[in-house]
C-alpha positions, 0 to 999 in steps of 0.5 A: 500500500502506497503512501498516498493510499494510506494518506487518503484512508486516514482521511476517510476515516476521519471524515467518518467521525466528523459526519458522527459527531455532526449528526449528534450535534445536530440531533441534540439541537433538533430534538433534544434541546428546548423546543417541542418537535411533536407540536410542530410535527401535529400543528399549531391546532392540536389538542394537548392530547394530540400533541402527546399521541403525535411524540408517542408515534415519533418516538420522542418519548424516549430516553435521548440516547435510544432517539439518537440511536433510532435516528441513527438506525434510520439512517443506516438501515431505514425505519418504520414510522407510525402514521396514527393509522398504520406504519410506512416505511422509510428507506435507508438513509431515513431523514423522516417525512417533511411535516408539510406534505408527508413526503419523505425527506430524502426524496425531496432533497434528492429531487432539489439536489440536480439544480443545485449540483449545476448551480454550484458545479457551473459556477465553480467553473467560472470562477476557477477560471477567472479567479485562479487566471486573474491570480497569476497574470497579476502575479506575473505582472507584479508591480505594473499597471495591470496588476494594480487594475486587476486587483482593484477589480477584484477588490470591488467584485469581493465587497459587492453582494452576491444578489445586488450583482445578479440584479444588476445583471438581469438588468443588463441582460435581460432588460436592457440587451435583451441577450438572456431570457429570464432565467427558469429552470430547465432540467439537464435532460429535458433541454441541455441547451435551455439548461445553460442558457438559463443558468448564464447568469445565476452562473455568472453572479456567484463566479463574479463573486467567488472569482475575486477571492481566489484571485487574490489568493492565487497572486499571493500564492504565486509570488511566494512560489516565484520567489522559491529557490527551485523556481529561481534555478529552473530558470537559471538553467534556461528552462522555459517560462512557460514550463516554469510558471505552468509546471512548477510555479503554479503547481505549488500556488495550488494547494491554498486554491484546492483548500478554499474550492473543496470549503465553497463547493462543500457549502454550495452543495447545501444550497446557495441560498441568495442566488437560488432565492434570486433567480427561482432555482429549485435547489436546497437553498430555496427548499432550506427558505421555504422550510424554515419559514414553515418550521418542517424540522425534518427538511431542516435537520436533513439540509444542515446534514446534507450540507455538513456531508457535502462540507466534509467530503470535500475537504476529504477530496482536497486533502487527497488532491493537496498531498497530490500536488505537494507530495511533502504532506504525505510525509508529514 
């Protein structure tokens, strides 16, 4: 076994025991903390007697340990839950069933999850690809007017908020040019094309946004490593600038940029709430609004583990892809 084999199982393992210990948080300050889950599970209507007929069905009764253990259970294995008038199954892995319309979590989240995915994804793209290449032309341009243009951009794509530069925007390219339709969600498999066409925007105000950040990280990630002794030799041996910058120099600026894209994905896959809002996307973001706003504790406790599973998986793959590009990290 390599290594680097032995490097990733490490981490695997403990992205393993961060997911447990964030489903006992998250069990605790759901449904063991101050609050009554069975009166927002029966409505505000119910009679105490409901009330206490609804905390016996959901199990809520029990000792806090043998509820966690359920729920864990349910996650693993799936449940069997009470209706009042029989059981229904919930399959593995079982978030229970939404307050509002009795539909089982997991299955809403799995439905919201694709316009997410090609939110975050689509952006994602973008923005690497504006930040990290804005990074290193400043980088390479250090001291010159168009380090100095390029920063002040960056600085001002940092401090704008996400849903002011869509609706400006929307403005610009809907309103004004008439270039871009209103965005509505497409799904991929029904209309590849409309799919894009209608995620321009919402694509470009979080990569606006984002870009800037890692922009900044990358020039200052890059003049560290042009400043390193091996870059300094590979160029007094003749080695080509552009097998030095893109080979070496950027190489070692990556690690940082791979840390910060694992965080801001992991996040966004639990829903970027302002933009999916702002534009009318389907994603988590918008169901963790609207569950809120309806006090569906399921829907609730199930998007603040899908976004703390999202988190920690991909900070598990940035730490493989960090060792990956920086071998030394495997030796520490």
């Amino acid at each position: 076994m390599t290594l680097l084999t032995r490097f990733a199982l490490r981490r695997l393992l403990a992205a393993l025991l961060v997911l447990l210990v964030l489903s006992i948080a998250v069990y605790a300050l759901f449904y063991v903390l101050p609050g009554d889950p069975a009166r927002l599970a029966c409505g505000p209507k119910c009679t105490a007697d409901q009330v206490a007929q609804v905390r016996t069905q959901l199990g809520l009764d029990d000792p806090a340990l043998a509820q966690y253990a359920h729920f864990l259970h349910g996650l693993f294995a799936g449940t069997d839950i009470s209706t009042g008038v029989g059981t229904e199954h919930c399959g593995a892995p079982c978030l229970g069933f939404s307050y509002q319309n009795g539909e089982q979590v997991t299955s809403l989240l799995a439905q919201r999850l694709p316009a997410t995915a090609s939110l975050s994804l689509g952006a994602m793209a973008l923005w690497l690809v504006i930040g990290v290449g804005t990074g290193v032309l400043s980088a390479l341009r250090h001291g010159g007017i168009t380090e100095r243009l390029l920063t002040a951009v960056t600085l001002a794509g940092n401090a704008v908020p996400v849903f002011i530069i869509g609706i400006l925007l929307m403005l610009l390219f809907v309103s004004v040019l008439g270039w871009l339709p209103f965005p509505s969600y497409v799904p991929l498999t029904e209309d590849p094309e409309q799919w894009a066409w209608n995620l321009v925007l919402p694509w470009l105000s979080l990569a606006i946004l984002e870009s800037a950040k890692y922009a900044r990280l990358t020039r200052s990630s890059m003049l560290d490593t042009l400043s390193e002794d091996h870059v300094r030799t590979f160029r007094a041996y003749g080695v080509r600038e552009r097998s030095v910058i893109g080979r070496h120099a950027l190489r070692g600026a990556l690690p940082p940029v791979i840390a910060l894209t694992a965080l801001d994905l992991g996040t966004m896959f639990g829903g970027a709430v302002l933009t999916e809002s702002l534009f009318g996307i389907p994603g988590l973001g918008k169901s963790l609004v609207d569950s809120v706003r309806t006090e569906d504790l399921p829907v609730v406790v199930g998007l603040v583990l899908v976004t703390g599973f999202f988190v920690v998986l991909a900070n598990a793959v940035a730490d493989v892809l960090y060792a990956v590009a920086d071998r030394r990290v495997v030796l520490a």
